[in-house]
N, C-alpha and C positions, 0 to 999 in steps of 0.2 A: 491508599490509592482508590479504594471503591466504595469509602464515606460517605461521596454525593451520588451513587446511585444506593446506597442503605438509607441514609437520611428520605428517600423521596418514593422507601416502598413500607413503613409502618404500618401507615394506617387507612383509612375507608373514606376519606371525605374526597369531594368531588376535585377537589383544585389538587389531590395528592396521586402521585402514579401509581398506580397498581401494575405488575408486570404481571403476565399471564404464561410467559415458557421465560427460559435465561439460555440465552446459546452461543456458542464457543465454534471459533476455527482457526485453521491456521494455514499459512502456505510456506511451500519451500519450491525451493528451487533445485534441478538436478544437479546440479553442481554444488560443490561445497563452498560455504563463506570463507570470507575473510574475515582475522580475528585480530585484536593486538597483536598476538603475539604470531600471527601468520597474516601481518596485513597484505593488501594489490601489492604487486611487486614493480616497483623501480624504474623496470623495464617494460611494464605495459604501459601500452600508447594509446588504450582509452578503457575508461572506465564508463558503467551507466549503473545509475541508481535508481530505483524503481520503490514506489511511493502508492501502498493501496488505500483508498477512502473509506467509509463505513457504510459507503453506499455499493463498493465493487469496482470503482473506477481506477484505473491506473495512469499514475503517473512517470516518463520516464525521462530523466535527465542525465545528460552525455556531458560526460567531463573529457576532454581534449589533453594529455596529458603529457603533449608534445610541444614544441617548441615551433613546429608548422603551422598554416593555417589547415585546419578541416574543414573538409568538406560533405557535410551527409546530403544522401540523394534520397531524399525521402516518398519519391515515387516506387524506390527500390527497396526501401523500409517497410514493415508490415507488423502488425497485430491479428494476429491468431484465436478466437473465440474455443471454447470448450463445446463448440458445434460444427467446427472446422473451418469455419466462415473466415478467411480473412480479406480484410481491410488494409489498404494503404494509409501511410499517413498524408502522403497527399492525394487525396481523389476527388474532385469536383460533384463526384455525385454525392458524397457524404454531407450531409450538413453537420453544419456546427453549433446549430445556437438551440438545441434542444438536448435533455436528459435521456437522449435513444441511444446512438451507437456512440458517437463518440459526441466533444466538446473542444471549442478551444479557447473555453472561460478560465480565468486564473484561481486553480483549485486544485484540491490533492491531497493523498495525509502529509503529517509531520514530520521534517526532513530531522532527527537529533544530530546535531555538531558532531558533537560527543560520537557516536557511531560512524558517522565519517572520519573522525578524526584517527580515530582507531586502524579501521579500515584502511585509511590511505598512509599511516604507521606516522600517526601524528602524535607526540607523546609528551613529556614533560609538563611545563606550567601550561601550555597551549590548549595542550589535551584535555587538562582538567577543567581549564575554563568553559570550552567548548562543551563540556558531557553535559552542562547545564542548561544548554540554549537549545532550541527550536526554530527549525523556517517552516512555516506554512501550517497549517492546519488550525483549529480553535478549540475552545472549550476545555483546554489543559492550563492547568494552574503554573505559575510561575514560565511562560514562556514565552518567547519574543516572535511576536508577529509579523511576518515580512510577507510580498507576493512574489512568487516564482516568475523566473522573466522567461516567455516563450519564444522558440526560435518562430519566426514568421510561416505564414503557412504557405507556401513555395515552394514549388518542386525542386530544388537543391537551397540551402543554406548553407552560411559559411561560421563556424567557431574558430575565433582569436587565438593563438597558443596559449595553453593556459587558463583558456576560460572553460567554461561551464552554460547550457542552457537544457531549459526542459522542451520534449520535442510537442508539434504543434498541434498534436490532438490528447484528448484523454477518453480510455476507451471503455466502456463497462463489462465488466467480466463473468458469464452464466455464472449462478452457481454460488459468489461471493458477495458477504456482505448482510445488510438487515435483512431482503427481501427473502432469505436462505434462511434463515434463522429467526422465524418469525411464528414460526407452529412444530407442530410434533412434537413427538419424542424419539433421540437417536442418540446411540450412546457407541460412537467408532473415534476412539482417544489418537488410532496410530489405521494411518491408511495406508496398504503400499502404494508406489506410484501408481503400477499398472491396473490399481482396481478404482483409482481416485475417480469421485464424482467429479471434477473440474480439471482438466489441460489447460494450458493456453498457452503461447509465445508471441516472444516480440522479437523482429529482426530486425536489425539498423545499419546501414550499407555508408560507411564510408572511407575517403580517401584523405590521403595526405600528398601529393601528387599532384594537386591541381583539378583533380578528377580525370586526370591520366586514366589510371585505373582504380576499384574499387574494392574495397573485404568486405564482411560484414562477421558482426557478431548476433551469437543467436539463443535467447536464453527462452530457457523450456521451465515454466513451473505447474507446480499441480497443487491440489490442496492436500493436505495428511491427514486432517482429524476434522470432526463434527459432532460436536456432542451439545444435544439439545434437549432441556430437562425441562417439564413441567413445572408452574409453581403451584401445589395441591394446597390451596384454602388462603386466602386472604393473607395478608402480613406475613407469609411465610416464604419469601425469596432468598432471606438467609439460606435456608433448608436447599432448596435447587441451585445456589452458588456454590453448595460446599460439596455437593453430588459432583456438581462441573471439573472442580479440582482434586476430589479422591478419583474420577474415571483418569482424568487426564492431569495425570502429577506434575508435568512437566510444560506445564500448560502458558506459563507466563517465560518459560525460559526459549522458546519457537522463535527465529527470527521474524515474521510476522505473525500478527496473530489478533482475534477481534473478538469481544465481548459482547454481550447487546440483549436487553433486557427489552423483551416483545410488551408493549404495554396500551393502555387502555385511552392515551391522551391523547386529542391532537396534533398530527405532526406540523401543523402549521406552529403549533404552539412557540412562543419564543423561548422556553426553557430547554425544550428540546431538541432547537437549533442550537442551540449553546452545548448541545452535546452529553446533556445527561442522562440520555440512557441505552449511550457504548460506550466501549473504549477500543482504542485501536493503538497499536504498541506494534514498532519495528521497521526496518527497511528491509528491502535486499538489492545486492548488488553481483553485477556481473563485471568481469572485464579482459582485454587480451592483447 
């Protein structure tokens, strides 16, 4: 899995990465996942799947899981920062077309099949086929590239029964991602919630009703672990990769969680839009 970033920390020549720290994180959510074998239940009438990038930004998409239409009032929706700051998803005064608070460029991590399929207690040949596919994100080997279709950025929209859209901003989250893990050294494998350096929520306010009346769901995540290791002398990143995973054993098993080799190149560079030097593994989901 981490060949093409060992392949691109050997050696000292100019066109070759050298990483300078290796650093690890992960988020959960207060609530507990869903698993195979305790997928969303049956009986909830929505789900949302929530999607972080390797930059901090979050993505969320609302599965509708009724036979109504839905309606989210996304003025009554909000994103919650680890500064307390929140944001609507519809606000007028927000813009969109810049890498500050939010976006509503088509972007996001990698949504796995497979993990949904699970989750929503998809099983059999379906299941298997799916654990192999991918929507959205790049620079992952073997996966199928598609763009996330966003709901309109309007202060109410409507989801089809049975469909699915991601809502119409994406928002960046203190705390999470390269810009966090790009110096020091920190070595905190297991954070409790209430000392976690990063809070944040998302609420998302809808009806089935007509917009009669309105619920909302409201999911709280924090980060749990941080470990950021030095790389001491030239070619030696092996060394601070294996530090990463003796502090934090359980390190790739996190429903999310992000990698990310601090390094010496360009980030204009085109290799490193292509993603070599994180990795980013996982979803989380809420639903009710």
């Amino acid at each position: 899995m981490l060949s093409a970033f060992l392949l691109l920390t050997s050696c000292g020549t100019k066109k070759v990465l050298n990483a300078n720290v290796v650093g690890y994180q992960s988020v959960r959510t207060r609530h507990a996942q869903p698993t195979p074998e305790r997928p969303i239940p049956k009986s909830a009438e929505i789900a949302v799947v929530y999607t972080i990038s390797e930059t901090g930004e979050i993505t969320a998409v609302v599965y509708n899981r009724t036979p109504n239409t839905m309606v989210i009032d996304q003025t009554k929706s909000f994103f919650v920062n680890t500064d307390g700051k929140s944001t609507s998803y519809y606000d007028p005064t927000v813009r969109t077309t810049s890498s500050t608070s939010s976006s509503s460029i088509t972007r996001g991590g990698s949504i796995n099949l497979g993990a949904l399929a699970g989750a929503f207690g998809v099983g059999g040949i379906l299941g298997r086929i799916a654990s192999g596919i991918n929507l959205g994100g790049a620079g992952t080997t073997g996966t199928a590239i598609t763009n996330a279709t966003y709901v309109a950025d309007q202060p109410q929209v409507s989801l089809a029964p049975h469909s699915n859209g991601a809502m119409s901003k994406v928002f960046s989250i203190i705390g999470i991602g390269k810009d966090a893990l790009s110096e020091g050294e920190v070595l905190l494998p297991e954070i409790p919630e209430q000392q976690s350096y990063s809070h944040f929520s998302i609420y998302i306010s809808y009806s089935l009703d007509d917009g009669k009346t309105f619920k909302q769901i409201a999911t709280d995540f924090y980060a749990n672990s941080k470990v950021i290791v030095p790389v001491r002398g030239r070619g030696r990143t092996n060394e601070a990769l294996r530090q990463i995973y003796a502090t934090k054993q359980n390190a790739i098993n996190e429903y999310w969680w992000m990698l990310y080799f601090s390094n010496n190149i360009d980030k204009n560079n085109a290799s490193i839009k292509a993603g070599h030097d994180f990795r980013v593994q996982g979803i989380l989901f809420d639903y009710q």
